[in-house]
C-alpha positions in Angstrom: 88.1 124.8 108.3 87.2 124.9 104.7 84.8 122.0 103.3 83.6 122.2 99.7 82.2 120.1 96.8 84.3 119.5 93.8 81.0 121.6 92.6 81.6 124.4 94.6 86.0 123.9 94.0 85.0 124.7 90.3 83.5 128.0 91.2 86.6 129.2 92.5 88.6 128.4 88.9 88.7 130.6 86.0 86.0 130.0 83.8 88.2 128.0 81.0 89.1 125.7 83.5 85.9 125.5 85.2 83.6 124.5 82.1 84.9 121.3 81.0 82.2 118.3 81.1 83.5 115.6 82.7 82.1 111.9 82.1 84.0 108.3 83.0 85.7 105.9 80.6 82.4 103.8 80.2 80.2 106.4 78.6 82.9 107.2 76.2 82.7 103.5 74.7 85.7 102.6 76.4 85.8 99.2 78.0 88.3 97.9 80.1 88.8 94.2 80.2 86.5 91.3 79.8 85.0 91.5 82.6 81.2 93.3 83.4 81.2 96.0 86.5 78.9 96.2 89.0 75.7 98.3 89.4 77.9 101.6 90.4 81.0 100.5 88.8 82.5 101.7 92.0 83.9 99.6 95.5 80.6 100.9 96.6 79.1 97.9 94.8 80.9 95.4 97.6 78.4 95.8 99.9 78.5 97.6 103.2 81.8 99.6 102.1 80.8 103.6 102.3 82.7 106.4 101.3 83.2 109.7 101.9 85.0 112.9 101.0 86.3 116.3 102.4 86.9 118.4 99.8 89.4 121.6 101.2 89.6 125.1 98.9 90.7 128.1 100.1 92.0 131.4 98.2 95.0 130.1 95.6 96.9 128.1 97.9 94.5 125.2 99.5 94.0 121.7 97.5 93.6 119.1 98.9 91.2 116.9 101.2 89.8 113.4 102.8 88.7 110.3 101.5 87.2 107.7 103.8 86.9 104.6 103.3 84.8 102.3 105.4 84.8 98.1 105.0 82.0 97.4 107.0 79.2 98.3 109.2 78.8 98.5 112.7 82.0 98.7 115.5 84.8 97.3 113.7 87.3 97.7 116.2 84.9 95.2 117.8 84.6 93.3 114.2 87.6 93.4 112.3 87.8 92.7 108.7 90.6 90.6 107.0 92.9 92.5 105.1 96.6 92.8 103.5 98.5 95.6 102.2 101.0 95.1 99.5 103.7 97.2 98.8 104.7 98.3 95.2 107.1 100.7 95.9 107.7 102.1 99.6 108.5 106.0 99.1 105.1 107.2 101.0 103.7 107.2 104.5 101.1 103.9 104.9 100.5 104.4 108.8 99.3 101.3 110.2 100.7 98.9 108.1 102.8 96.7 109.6 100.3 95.6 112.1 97.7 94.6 109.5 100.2 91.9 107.7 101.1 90.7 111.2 97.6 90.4 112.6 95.7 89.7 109.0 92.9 92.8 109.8 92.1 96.3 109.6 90.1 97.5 113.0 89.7 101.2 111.5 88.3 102.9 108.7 90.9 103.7 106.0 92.0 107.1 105.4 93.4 108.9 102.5 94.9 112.6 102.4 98.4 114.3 101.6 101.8 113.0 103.2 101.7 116.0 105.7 98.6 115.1 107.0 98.7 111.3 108.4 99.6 112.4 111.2 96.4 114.5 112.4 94.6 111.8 110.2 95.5 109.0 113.0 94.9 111.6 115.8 91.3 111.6 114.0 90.7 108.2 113.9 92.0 107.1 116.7 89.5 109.6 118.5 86.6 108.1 117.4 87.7 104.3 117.8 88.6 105.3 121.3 85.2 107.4 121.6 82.8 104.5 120.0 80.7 102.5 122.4 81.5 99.3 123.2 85.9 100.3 122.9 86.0 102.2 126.5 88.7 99.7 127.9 90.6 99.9 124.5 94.3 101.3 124.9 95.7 100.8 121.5 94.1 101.2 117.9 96.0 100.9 114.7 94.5 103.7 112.5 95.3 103.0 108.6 96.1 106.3 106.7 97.6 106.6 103.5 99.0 109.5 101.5 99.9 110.7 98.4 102.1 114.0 98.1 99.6 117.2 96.2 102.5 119.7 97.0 102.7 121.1 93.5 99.1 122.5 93.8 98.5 122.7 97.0 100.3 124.8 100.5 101.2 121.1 101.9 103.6 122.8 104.2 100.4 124.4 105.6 99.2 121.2 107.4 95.5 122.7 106.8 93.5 118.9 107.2 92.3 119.0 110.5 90.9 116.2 112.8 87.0 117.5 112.1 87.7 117.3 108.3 89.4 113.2 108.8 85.7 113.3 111.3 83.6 115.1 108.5 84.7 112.3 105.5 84.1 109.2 108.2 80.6 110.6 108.7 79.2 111.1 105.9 80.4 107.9 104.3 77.7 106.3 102.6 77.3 103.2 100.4 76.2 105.0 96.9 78.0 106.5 93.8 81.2 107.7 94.6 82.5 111.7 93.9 85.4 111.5 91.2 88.1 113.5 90.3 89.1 116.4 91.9 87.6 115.6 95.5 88.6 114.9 98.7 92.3 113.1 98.8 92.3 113.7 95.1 92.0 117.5 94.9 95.4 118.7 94.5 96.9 115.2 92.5 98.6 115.2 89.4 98.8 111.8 87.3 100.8 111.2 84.0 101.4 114.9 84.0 97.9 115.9 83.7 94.8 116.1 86.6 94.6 113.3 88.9 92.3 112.8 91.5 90.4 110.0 92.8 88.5 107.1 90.7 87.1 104.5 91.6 85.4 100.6 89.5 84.5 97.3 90.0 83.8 93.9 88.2 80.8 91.1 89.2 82.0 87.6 88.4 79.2 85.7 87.1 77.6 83.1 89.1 79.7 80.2 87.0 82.5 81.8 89.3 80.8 82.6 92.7 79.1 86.0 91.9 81.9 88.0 93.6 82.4 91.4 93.5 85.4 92.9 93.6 85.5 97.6 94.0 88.4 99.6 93.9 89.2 103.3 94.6 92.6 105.1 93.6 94.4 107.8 94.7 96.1 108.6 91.6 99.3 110.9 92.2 102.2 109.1 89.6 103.6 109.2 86.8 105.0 106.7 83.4 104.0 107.4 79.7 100.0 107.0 80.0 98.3 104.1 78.4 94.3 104.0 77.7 92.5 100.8 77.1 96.1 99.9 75.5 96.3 102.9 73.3 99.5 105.1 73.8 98.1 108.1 74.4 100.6 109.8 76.4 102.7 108.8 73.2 100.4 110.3 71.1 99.7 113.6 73.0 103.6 114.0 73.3 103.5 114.4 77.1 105.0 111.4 78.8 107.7 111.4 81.5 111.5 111.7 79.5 109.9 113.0 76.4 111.6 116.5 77.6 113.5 117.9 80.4 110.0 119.4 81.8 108.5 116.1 81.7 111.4 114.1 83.5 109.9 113.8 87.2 107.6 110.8 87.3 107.8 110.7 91.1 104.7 111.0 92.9 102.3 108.1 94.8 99.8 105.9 93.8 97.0 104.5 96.6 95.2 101.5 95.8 92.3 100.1 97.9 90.6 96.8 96.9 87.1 95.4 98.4 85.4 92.2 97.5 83.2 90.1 99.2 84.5 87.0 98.2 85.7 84.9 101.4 89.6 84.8 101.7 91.8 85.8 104.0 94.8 87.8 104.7 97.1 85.5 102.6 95.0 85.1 99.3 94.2 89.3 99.9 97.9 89.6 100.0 97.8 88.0 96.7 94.8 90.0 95.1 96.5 93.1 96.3 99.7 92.6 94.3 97.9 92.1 91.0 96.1 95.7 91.5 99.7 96.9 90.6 99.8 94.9 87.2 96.0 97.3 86.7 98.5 100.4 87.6 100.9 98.8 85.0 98.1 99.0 82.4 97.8 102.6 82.9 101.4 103.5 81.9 102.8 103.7 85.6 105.8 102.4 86.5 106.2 102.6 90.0 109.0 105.0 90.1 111.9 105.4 92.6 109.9 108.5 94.1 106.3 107.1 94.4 104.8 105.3 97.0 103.1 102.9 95.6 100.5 100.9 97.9 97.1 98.5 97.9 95.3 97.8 100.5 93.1 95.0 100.5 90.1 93.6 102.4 87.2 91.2 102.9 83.6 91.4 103.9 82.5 88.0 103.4 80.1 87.0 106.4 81.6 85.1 108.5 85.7 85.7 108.0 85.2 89.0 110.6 87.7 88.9 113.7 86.2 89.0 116.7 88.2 91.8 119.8 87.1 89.8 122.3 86.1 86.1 122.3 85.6 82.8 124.5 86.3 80.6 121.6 90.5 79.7 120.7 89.7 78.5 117.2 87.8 80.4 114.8 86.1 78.0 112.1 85.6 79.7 108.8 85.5 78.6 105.1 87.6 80.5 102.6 88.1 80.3 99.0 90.5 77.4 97.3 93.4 78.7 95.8 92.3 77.3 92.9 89.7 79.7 92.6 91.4 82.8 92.7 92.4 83.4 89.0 89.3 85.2 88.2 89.5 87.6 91.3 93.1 88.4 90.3 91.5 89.5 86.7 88.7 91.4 88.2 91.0 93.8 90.3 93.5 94.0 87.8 90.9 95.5 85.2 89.0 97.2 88.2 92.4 99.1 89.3 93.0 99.9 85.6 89.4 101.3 85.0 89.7 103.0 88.4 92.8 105.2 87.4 91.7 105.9 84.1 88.2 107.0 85.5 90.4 109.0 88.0 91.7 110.9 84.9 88.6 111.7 83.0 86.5 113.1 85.6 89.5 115.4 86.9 89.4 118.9 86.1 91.9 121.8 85.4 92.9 123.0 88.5 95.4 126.2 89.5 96.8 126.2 92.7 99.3 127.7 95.1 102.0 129.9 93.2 100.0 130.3 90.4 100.5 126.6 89.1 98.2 125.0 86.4 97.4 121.1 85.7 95.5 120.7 82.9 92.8 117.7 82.7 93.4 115.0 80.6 92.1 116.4 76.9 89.0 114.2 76.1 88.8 116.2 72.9 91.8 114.7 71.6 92.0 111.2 73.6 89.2 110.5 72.4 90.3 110.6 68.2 92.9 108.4 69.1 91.3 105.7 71.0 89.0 105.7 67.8 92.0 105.5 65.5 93.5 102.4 68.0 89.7 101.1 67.8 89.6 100.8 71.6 86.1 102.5 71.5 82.9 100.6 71.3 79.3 101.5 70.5 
């Protein structure tokens, strides 16, 4: 078992790769939308929703990792959260799935990590539904995992995520700022041809429009001809998928998870979901034949959680008019868009498993051209 910081991964790069500062779209002047984000600019600002990371290096071979991500406090088996998963494009792995569009909740944490590894993911969290007091008559949980495929940098074949690591990233979950880049599930992803990894955002609606807050946190694994705050930068750098016959693989995966604390349920979630896939649009993706393209989304509004067990047949609750939607569709769309592009600037250069190189996304020269696009400001 190998756990490490992205600090620590960095160490075990050569020192060109190693040295690059790293900071996230905002601080460059770069700003995404019309929309303000939250304190964190993170899903950590819906609050209650924790994350947490294992991060897996070893020798030349090993990259790749966890990501955790909890909706809620307390036993949620016990207290289930509404939720909906939308699918872009199915090429990938989404355990769990069906059952959460059929039943409108998620009753686990959700877990990201490479397409090999779902299946000791769900043996993970399975374990510690089944373990968690208050769930000892409980014969059936519906563990989410995702996936995205890190094969090109990292030994997937070597199945090296065990059930500790999946227990390690569920533990130390925690509701503050959120590791980005080349961490947990996002340490051996590639995205647009350069360093993916994981990212995260969010946007507040003002209290005109309820005060919502909507987070999300990518997975970013795919490929198209990249796009920043609408300047064609993959264009412009002259890497973008079909430009040449190296760049012609734009397969790859794409996992989206959306919070918000605004009260709707699974069929208005179903419907913020598929607009974090116009966000992934944004970016330059395009949802290839190959990619596995997914969103999951969820609630924590007080009062919409789903009780295991309960004396009452109706559940009263009071959920958000359709009318009154529009602005949460904006905020994930920008939030998802922000999120990917955040998952590309706080990557780093990383060499993996038979020697192979990703480079990070050059800053040095994005930078120039979103000035020469004017999509920076002061």
């Amino acid at each position: 078992m190998f756990k490490r910081s992205a600090i620590w991964a960095l160490l075990l790069l050569p020192g060109a790769l190693a040295a690059q500062e790293r900071k996230r779209a905002r601080e460059y002047g770069i700003r995404i939308g019309v929309m303000q984000p939250g304190a964190l600019n993170s899903i950590t600002d819906v609050q209650g929703v924790k994350v947490g990371h294992t991060t897996l290096i070893k020798g030349d071979s090993i990259r790749t990792g966890v990501t955790a991500i909890i909706p809620a406090a307390g036993n949620l088996f016990q207290q289930k959260v509404p939720a909906a998963i939308y699918v872009g494009n199915g090429f990938g792995k989404l355990a769990g799935s069906t059952q959460v569009n059929e039943l409108g909740n998620i009753e686990t944490p959700i877990v990201l990590t490479n397409t090999l590894s779902v299946p000791v993911a769900m043996q993970a969290v399975t374990g510690l539904a089944l373990a968690e007091k208050g769930n000892e008559k409980v014969q059936s949980v519906n563990a989410v995992v995702g996936e995205t495929n890190d094969g090109y940098l990292n030994d997937i074949r070597g199945r090296h995520v065990t059930v500790e690591d999946v227990t390690a990233a569920i533990r130390i979950a925690n509701t503050g700022k959120v590791e980005e880049g080349n961490v947990g599930a996002g340490t051996g992803t590639v995205c647009f041809g350069f360093k993916g990894g994981i990212g995260t955002a969010s946007r507040k609606l003002p209290a005109s429009l309820g005060s919502y807050t909507v987070g999300v946190i990518v997975q970013s694994n795919f490929g198209g001809a990249l796009e920043v705050n609408g300047a064609p930068v993959g264009k412009k750098l002259g890497k973008f998928n079909f430009s040449n016959h190296l760049l012609n693989n734009v397969d790859g995966s794409c996992m989206i998870v959306v919070a918000t604390d605004a009260p709707i349920d699974h069929r208005n979630l179903m419907r913020l979901a598929s607009r974090a896939m116009l966000g992934l649009g944004k970016t330059g993706g395009i949802a290839s034949n190959g990619s596995g393209d997914y969103v999951i989304a969820f609630s924590t509004a007080a009062g919409l959680r789903v009780p295991y067990n309960s004396d009452q047949p109706v559940q009263s609750v009071s959920l958000l008019q359709n009318d009154n939607m529009s602005p949460l569709f904006m905020a994930t769309i920008e939030a998802t868009e922000e999120a990917i592009i955040n998952s590309l600037f706080m990557a780093r250069s990383s060499k993996g498993q038979q020697g192979n190189v990703v480079e990070a996304l050059p800053l040095d020269k994005v930078i120039p051209i979103l000035q020469q696009y004017n999509r920076l400001q002061p």
